[in-house]
C-alpha atoms as a printed R data frame, in Angstrom:
    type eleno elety resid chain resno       x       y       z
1   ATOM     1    CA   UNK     A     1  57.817  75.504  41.298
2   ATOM     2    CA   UNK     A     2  60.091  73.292  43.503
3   ATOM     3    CA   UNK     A     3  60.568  73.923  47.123
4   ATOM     4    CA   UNK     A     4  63.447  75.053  48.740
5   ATOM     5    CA   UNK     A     5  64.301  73.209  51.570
6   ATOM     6    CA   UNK     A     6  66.008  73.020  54.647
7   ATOM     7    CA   UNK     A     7  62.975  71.587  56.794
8   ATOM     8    CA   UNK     A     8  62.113  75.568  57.116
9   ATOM     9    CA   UNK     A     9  58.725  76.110  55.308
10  ATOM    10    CA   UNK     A    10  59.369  78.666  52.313
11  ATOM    11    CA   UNK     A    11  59.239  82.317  53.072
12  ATOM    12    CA   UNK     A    12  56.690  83.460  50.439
13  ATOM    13    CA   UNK     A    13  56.182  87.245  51.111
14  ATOM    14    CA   UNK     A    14  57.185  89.677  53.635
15  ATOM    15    CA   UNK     A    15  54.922  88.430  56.304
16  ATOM    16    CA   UNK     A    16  55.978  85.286  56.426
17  ATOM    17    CA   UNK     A    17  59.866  86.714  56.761
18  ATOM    18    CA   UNK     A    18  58.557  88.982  59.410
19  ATOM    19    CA   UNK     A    19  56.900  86.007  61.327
20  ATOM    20    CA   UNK     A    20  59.918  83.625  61.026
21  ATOM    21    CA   UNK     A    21  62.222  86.503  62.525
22  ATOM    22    CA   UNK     A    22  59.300  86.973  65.633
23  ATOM    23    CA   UNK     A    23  60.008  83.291  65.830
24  ATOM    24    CA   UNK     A    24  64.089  83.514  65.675
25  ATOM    25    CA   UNK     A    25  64.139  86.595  67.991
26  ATOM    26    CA   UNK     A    26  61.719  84.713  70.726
27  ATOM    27    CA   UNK     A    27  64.552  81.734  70.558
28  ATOM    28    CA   UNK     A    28  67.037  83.999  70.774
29  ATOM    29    CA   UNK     A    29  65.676  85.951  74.004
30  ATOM    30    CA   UNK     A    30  64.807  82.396  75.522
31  ATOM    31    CA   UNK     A    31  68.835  81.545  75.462
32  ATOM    32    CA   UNK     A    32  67.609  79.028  72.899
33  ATOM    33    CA   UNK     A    33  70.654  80.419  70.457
34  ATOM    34    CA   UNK     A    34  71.355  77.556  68.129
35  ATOM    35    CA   UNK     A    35  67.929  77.463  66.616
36  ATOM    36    CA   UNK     A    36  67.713  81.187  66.825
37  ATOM    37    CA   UNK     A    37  70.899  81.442  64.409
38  ATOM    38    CA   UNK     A    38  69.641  78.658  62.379
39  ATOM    39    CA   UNK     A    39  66.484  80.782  61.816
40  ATOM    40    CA   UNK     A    40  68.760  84.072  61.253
41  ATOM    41    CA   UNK     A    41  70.673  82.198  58.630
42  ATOM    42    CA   UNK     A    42  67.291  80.824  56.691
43  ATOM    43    CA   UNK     A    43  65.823  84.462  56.606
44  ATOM    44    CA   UNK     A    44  69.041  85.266  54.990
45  ATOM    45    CA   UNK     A    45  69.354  82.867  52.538
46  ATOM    46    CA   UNK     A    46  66.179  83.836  51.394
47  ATOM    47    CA   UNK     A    47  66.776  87.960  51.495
48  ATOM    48    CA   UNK     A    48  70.361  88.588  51.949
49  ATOM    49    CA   UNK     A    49  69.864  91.812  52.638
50  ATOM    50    CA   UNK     A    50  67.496  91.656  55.191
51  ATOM    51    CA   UNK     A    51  68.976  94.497  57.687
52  ATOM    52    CA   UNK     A    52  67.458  93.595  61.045
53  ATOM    53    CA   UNK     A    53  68.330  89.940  60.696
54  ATOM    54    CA   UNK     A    54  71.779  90.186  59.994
55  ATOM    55    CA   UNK     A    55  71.903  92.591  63.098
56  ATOM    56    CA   UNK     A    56  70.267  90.029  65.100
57  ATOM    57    CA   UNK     A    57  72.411  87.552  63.951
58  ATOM    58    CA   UNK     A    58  75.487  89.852  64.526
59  ATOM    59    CA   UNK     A    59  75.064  90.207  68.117
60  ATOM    60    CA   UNK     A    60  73.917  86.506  68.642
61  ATOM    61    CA   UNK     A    61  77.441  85.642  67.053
62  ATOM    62    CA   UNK     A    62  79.306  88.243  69.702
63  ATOM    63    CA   UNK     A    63  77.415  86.866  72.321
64  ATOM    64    CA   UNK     A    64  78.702  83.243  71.554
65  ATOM    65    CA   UNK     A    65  82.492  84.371  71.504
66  ATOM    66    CA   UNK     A    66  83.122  85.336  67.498
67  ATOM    67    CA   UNK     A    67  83.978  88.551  67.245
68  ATOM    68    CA   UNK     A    68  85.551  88.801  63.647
69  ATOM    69    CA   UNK     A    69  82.606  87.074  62.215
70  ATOM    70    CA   UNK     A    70  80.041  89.571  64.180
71  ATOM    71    CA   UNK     A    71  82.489  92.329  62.811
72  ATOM    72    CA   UNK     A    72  81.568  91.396  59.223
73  ATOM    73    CA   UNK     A    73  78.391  91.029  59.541
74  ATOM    74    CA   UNK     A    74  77.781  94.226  61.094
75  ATOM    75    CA   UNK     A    75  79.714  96.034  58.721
76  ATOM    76    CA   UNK     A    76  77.409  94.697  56.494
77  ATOM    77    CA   UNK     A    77  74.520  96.087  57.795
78  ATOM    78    CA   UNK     A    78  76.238  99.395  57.934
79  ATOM    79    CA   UNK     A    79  76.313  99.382  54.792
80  ATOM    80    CA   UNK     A    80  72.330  98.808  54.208
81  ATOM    81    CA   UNK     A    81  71.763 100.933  57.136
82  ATOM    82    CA   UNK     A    82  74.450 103.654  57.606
83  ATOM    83    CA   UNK     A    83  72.673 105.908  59.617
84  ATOM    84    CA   UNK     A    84  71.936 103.030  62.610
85  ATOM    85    CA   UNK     A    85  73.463 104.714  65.687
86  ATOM    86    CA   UNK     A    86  72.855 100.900  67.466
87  ATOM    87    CA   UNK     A    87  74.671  99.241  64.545
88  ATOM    88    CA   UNK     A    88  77.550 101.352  65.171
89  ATOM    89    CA   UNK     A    89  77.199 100.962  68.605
90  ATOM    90    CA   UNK     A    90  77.348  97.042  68.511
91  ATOM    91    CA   UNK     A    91  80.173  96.863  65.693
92  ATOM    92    CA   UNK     A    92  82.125  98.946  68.282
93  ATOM    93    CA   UNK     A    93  81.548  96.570  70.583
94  ATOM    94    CA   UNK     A    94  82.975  94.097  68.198
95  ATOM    95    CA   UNK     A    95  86.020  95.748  67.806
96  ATOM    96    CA   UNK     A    96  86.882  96.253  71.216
97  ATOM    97    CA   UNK     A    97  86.088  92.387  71.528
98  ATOM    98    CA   UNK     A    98  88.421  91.515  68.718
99  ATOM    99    CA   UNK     A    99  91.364  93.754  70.283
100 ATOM   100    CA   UNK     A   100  90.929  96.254  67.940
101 ATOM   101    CA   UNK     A   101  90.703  99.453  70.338
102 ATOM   102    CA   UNK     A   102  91.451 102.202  67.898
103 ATOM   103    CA   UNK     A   103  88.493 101.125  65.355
104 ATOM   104    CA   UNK     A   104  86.195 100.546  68.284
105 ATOM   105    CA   UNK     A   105  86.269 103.944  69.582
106 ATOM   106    CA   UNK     A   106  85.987 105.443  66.098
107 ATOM   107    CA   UNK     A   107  82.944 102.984  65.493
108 ATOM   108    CA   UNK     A   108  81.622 105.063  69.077
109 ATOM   109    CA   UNK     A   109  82.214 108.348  67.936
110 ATOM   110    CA   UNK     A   110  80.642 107.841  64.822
111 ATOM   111    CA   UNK     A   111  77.328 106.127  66.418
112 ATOM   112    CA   UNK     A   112  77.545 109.273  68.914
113 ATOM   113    CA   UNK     A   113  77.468 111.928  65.791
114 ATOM   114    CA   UNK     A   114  74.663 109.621  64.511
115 ATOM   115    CA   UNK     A   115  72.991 109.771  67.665
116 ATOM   116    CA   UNK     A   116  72.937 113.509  69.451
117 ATOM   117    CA   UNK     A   117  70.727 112.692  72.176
118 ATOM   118    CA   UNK     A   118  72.134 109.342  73.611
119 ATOM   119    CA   UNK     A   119  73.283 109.846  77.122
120 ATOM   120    CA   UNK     A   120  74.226 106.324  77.187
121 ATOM   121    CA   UNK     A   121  76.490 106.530  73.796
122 ATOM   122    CA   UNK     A   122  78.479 109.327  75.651
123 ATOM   123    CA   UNK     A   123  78.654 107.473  78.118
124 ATOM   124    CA   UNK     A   124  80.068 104.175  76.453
125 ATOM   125    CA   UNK     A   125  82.249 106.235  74.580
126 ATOM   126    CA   UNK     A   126  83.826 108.060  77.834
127 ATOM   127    CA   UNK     A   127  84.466 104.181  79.117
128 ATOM   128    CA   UNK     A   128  86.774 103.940  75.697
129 ATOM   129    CA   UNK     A   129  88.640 107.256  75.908
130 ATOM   130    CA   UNK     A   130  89.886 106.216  79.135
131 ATOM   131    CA   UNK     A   131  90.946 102.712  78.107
132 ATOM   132    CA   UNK     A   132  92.533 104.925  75.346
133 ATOM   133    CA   UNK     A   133  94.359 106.850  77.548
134 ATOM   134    CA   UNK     A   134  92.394 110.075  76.310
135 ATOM   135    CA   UNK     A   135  91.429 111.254  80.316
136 ATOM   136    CA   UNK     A   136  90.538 114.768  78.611
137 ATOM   137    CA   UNK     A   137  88.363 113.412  76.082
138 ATOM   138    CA   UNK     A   138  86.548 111.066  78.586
139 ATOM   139    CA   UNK     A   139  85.581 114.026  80.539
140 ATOM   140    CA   UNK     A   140  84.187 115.788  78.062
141 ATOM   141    CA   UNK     A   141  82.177 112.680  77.356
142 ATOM   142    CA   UNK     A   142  81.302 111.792  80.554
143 ATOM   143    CA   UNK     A   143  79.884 116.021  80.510
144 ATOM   144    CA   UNK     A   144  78.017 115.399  77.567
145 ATOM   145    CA   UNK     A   145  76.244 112.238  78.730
146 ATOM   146    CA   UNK     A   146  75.488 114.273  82.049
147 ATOM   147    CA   UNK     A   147  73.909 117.349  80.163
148 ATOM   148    CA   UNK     A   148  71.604 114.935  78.365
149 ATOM   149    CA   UNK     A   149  71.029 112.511  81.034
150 ATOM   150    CA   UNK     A   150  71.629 114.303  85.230
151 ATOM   151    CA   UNK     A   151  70.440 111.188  86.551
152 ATOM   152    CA   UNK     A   152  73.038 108.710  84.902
153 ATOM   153    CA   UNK     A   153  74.499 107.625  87.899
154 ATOM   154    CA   UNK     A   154  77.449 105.685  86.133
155 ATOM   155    CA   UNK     A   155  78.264 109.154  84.235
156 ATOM   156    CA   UNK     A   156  78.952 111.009  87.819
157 ATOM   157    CA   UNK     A   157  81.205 108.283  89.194
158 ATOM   158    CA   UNK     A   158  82.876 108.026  86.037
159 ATOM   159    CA   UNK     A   159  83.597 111.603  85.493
160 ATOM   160    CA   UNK     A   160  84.511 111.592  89.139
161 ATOM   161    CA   UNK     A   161  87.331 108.873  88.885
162 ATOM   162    CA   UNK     A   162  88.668 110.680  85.199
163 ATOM   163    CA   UNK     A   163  88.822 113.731  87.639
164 ATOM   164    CA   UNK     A   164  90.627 112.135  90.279
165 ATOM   165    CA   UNK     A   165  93.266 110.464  88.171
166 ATOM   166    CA   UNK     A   166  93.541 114.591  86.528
167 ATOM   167    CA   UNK     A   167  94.490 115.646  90.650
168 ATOM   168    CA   UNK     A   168  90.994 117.488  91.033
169 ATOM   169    CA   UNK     A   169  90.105 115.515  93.982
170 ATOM   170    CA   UNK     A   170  87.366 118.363  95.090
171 ATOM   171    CA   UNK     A   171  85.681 118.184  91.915
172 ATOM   172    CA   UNK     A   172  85.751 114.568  91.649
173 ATOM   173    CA   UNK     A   173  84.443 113.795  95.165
174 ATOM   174    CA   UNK     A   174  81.596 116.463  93.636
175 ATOM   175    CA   UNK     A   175  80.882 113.994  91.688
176 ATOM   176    CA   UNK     A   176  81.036 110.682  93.367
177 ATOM   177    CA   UNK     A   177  78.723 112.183  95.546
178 ATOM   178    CA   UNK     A   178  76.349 113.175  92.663
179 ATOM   179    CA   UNK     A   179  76.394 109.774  91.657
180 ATOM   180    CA   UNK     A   180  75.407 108.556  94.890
181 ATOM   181    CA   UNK     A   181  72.558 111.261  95.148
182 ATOM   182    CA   UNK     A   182  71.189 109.662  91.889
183 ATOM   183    CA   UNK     A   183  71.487 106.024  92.672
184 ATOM   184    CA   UNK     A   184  71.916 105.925  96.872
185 ATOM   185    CA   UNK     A   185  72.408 101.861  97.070
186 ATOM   186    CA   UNK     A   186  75.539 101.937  94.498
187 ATOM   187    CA   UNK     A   187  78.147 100.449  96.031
188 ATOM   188    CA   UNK     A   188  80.994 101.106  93.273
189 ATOM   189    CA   UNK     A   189  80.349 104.478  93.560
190 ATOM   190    CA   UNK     A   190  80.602 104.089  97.668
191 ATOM   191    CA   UNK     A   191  83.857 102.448  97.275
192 ATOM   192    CA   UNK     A   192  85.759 104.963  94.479
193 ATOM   193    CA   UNK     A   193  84.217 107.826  97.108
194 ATOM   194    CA   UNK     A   194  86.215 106.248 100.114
195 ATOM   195    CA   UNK     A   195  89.378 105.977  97.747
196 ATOM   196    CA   UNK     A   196  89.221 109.693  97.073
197 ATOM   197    CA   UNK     A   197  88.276 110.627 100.755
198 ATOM   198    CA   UNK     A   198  91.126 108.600 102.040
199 ATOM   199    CA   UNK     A   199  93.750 109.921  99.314
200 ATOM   200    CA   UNK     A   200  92.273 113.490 100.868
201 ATOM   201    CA   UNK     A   201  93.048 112.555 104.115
202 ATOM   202    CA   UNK     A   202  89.663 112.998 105.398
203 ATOM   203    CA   UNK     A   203  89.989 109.334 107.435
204 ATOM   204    CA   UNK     A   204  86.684 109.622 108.903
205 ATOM   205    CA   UNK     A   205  84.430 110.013 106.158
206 ATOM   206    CA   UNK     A   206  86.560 107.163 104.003
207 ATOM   207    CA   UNK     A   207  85.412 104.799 106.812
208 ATOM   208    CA   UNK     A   208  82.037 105.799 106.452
209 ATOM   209    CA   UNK     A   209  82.033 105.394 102.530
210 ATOM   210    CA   UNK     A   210  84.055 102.176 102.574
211 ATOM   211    CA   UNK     A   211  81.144 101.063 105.552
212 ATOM   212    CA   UNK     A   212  78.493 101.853 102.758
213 ATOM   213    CA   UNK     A   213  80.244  99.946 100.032
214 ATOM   214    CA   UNK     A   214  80.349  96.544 101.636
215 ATOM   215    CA   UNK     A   215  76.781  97.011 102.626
216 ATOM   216    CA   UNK     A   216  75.421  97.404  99.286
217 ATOM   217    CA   UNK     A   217  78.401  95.353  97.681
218 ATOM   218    CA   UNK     A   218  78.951  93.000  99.751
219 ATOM   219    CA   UNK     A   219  80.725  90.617  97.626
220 ATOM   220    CA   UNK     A   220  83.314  93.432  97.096
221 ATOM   221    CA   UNK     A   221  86.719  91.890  97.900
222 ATOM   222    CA   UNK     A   222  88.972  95.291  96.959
223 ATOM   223    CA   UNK     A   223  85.875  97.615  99.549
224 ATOM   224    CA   UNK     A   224  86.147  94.872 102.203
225 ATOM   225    CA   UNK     A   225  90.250  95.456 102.070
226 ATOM   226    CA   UNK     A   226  90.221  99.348 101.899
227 ATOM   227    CA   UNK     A   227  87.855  99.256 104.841
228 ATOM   228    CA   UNK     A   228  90.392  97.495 106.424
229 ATOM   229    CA   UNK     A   229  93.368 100.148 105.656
230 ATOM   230    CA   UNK     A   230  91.028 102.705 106.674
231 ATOM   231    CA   UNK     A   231  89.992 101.390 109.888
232 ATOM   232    CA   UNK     A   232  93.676 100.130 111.083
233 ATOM   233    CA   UNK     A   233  95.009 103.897 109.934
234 ATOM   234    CA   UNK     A   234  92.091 104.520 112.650
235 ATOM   235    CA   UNK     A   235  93.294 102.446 115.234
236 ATOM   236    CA   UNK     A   236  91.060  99.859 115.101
237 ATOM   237    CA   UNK     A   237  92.663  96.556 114.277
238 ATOM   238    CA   UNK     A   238  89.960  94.456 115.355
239 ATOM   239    CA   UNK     A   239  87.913  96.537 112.635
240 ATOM   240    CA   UNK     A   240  90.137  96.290 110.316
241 ATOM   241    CA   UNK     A   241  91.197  92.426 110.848
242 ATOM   242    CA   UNK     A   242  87.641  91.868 110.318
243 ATOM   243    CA   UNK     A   243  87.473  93.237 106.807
244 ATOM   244    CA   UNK     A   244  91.126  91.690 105.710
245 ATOM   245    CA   UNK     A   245  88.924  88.550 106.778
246 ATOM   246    CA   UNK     A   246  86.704  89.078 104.527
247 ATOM   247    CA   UNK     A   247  88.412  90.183 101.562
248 ATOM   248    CA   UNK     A   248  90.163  86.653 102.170
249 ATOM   249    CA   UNK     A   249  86.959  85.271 102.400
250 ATOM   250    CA   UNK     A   250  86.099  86.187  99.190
251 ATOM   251    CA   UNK     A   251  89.624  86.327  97.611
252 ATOM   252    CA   UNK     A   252  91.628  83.948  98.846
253 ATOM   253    CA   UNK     A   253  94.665  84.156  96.806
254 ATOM   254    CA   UNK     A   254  94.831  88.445  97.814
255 ATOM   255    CA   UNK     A   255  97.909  88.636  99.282
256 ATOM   256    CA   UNK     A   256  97.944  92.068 100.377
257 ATOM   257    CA   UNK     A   257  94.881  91.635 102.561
258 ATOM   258    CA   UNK     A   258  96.811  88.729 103.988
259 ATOM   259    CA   UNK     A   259  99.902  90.923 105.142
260 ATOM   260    CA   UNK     A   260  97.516  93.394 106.305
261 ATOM   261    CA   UNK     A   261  96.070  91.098 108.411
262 ATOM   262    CA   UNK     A   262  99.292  90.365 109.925
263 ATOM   263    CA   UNK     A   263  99.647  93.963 110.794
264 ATOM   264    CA   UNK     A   264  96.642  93.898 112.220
265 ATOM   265    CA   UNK     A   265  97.178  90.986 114.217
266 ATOM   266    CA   UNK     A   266 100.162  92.303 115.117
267 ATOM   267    CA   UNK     A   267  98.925  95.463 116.346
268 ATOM   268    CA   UNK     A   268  96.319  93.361 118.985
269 ATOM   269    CA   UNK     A   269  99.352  91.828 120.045
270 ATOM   270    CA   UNK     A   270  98.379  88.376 118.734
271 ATOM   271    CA   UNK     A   271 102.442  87.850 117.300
272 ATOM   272    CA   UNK     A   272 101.876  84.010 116.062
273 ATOM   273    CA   UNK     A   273  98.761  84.454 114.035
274 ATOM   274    CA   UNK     A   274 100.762  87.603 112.352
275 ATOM   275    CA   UNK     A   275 103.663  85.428 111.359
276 ATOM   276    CA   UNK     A   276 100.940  82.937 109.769
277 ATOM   277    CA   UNK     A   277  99.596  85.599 108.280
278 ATOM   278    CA   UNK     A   278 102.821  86.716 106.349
279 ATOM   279    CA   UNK     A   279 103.753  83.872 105.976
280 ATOM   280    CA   UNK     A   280 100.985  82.811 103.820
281 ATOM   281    CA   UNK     A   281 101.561  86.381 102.195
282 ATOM   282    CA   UNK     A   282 104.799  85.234 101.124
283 ATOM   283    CA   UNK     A   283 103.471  81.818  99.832
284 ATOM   284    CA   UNK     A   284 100.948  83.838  97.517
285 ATOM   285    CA   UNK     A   285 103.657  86.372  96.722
286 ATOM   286    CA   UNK     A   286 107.387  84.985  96.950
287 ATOM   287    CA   UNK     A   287 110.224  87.352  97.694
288 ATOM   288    CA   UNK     A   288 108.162  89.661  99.172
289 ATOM   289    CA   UNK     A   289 110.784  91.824 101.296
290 ATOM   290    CA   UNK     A   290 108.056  93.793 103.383
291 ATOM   291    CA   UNK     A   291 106.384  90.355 104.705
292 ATOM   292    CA   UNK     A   292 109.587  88.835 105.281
293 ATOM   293    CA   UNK     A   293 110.437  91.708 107.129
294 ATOM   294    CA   UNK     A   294 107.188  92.107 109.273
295 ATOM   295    CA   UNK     A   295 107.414  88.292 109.765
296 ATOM   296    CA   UNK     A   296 110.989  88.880 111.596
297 ATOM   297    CA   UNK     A   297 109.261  91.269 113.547
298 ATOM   298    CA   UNK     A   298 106.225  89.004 114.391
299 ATOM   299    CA   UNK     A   299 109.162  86.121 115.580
300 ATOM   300    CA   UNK     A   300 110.573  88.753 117.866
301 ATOM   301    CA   UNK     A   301 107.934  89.303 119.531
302 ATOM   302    CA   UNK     A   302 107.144  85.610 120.094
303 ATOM   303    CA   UNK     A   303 111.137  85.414 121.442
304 ATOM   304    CA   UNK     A   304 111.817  83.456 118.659
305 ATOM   305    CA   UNK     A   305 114.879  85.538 117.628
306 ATOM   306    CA   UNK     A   306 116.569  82.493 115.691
307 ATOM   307    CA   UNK     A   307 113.391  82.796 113.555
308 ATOM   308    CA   UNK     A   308 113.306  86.390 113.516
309 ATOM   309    CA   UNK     A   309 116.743  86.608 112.380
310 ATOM   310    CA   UNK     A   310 116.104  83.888 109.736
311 ATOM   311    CA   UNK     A   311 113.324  86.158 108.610
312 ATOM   312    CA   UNK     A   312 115.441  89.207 108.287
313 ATOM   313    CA   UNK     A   313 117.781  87.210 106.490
314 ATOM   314    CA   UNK     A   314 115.486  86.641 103.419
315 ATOM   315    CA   UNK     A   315 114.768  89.889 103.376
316 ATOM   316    CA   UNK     A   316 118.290  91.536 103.048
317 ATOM   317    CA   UNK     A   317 119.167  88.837 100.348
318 ATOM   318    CA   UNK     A   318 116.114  89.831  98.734
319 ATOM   319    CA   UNK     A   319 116.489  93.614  99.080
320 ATOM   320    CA   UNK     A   320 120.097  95.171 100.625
321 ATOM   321    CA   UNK     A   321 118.220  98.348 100.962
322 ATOM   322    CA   UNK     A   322 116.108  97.155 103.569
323 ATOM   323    CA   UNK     A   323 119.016  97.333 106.225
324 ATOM   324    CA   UNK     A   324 117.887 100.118 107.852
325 ATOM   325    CA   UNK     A   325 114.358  98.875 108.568
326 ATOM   326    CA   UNK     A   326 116.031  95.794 109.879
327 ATOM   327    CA   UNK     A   327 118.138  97.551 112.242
328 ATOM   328    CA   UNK     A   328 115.016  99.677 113.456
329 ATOM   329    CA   UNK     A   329 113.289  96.694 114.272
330 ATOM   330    CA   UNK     A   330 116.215  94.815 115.879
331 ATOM   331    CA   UNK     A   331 117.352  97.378 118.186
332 ATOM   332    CA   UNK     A   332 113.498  99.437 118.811
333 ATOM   333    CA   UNK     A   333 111.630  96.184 119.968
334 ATOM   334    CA   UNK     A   334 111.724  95.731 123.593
335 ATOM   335    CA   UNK     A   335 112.155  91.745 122.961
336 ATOM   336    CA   UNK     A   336 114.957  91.832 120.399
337 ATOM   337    CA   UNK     A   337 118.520  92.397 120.496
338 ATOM   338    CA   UNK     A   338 120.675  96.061 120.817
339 ATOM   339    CA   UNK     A   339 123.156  95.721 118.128
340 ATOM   340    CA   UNK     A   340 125.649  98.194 118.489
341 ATOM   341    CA   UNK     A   341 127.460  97.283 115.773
342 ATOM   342    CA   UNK     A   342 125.686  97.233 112.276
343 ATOM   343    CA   UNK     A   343 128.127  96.209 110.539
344 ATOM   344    CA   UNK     A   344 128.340  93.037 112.290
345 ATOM   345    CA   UNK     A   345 124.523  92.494 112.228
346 ATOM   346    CA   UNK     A   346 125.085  92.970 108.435
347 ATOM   347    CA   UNK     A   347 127.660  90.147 108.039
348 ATOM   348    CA   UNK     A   348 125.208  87.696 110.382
349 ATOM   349    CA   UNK     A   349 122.490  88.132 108.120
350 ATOM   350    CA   UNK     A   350 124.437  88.038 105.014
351 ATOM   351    CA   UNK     A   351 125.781  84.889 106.450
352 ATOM   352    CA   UNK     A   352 122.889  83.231 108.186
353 ATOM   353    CA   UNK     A   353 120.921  83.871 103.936
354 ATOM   354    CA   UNK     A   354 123.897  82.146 102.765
């Protein structure tokens, strides 16, 4: 009998198959993936059909950035195996890899019908009605996964944030606090529990969450910035200049932490570093009429009113409708100029943009 040959000894009987896929799955779990789908594919050669390998192999080819090809090879093994909730799971997976949103979800639903008891399937699957747009079918989801699983932490912040973007802020602070009952050091859920808190107006207890987030995500750019908002709503711009610093830090191209630090800055009366500040706002985000406007403002107070008018300038060719704001800030601020009439002021900065 002549031997088959790839350099792979000849798979005689089913122990040897079973002992060359311990071999391929070890390679595969040690990152080793090249010889782990070379292994995969020799199995399969020899027993096309062989269910778990072409699985294995399926998810070994999403992992390295192939989508379509893990899509037909899982559909595939659907076909051997059509009552795998994890095959479903993984070709849904696929999908949503390879764009294909609609067929992804369905792929979900199905493994979820195959599955009853899967917490973490209702889960997944509430994660796709909302990038769906299906908020109401999320929730329901995100219920289900709860009544199977209380503990699933991701579940209660989930539901939480579907119920917040529904207008049930009550309910969905319920649950962002649930989800921090069941998993105390999660920062995400921290954060999305300041946003509601803040959106409620309860300032206090925002600062507190947002406080929370950072410490257990520190790394958290978007926490680090709503601290800031929070805090310099509070009155504390050193606090909140602080945490713009650090969202900087760790995003430096987030231009809306810069401005914000210029409003802080501004606020602890330190006018040059604000106009820096806005100014490198404007640099990340060009035409920005609200910098350009709080940079006038920042000139004025320096008693650079050439600048500040310069400033104001940009912004009116920009945006006309920010005439008024202009005006407020000419005439209110003790250093700038009382312009009695507007009209005037109007032409100077139309002319001065010009």
């Amino acid at each position: 009998m002549g031997r088959e040959g790839t350099g792979v000894k000849a798979a005689t009987n089913r122990g040897d198959l079973d002992r060359m896929l311990a071999t391929a799955h070890e390679q595969h779990r040690g990152g080793n993936l090249a010889a782990a789908e070379k292994l995969y594919g020799e199995i399969l050669r020899r027993q096309p059909r062989h269910a778990k390998t072409l699985h294995l192999l399926a998810v070994l080819v999403l992992q390295t950035g192939r989508p379509e090809a893990a899509i037909e090879l899982l559909e595939r093994v659907a076909l051997i195996e059509p009552n795998d909730a994890e095959i479903q799971r993984n070709l849904a997976r696929a999908l949503a890899r390879a764009g294909r949103s609609e067929e992804a979800t369905a792929a979900l639903e199905h493994a979820a019908a195959l599955s009853p008891a899967d917490a973490l399937l209702r889960l997944e699957l509430g994660n796709a009605y909302v990038k769906a747009g299906k908020r109401q079918e999320a929730i329901a989801a995100y219920e289900e996964a709860i009544h199977l699983d209380e503990t699933l932490a991701e579940a209660h912040l989930n539901l939480g944030v579907a119920l917040r973007g529904e207008g049930k802020a009550a309910e969905a602070i319920a649950s962002m606090r649930r989800a921090i009952e069941c998993r105390p050091a999660y920062g995400e859920a921290h954060y999305n529990l300041g946003n509601a808190l803040q959106a409620a107006g309860d300032l206090p207890a925002a600062v507190t969450a947002f406080r929370q987030a950072v410490a257990f995500e520190p790394k958290l750019a978007a926490a680090h910035f709503n601290l800031g908002i929070a805090v310099l709503k509070a009155g504390a711009a050193t606090d909140a200049a602080g945490a713009f610093r650090e969202a900087l830090r760790l995003r430096p191209d987030f231009a809306e932490a810069e401005f914000n630090l210029g409003n802080a800055l501004l606020e602890q009366g330190d006018a040059a570093e604000a106009a820096a500040s806005f100014e490198r706002a404007m640099s990340l985000k060009p035409g920005w009429v609200a910098a350009s406007c709080n940079l006038g403002i920042a000139r004025q107070r320096q008693g650079r009113l050439d600048a500040a008018r310069a400033a104001y300038a940009a912004a009116l060719a920009a945006d006309p409708t920010c005439f008024p704001r202009i005006v407020n800030s000419l005439t209110a601020d003790a250093t700038g100029e009382l312009w009695l009439d507007f009209e005037a002021l109007r032409r100077s900065l139309t002319e001065k943009s010009s």
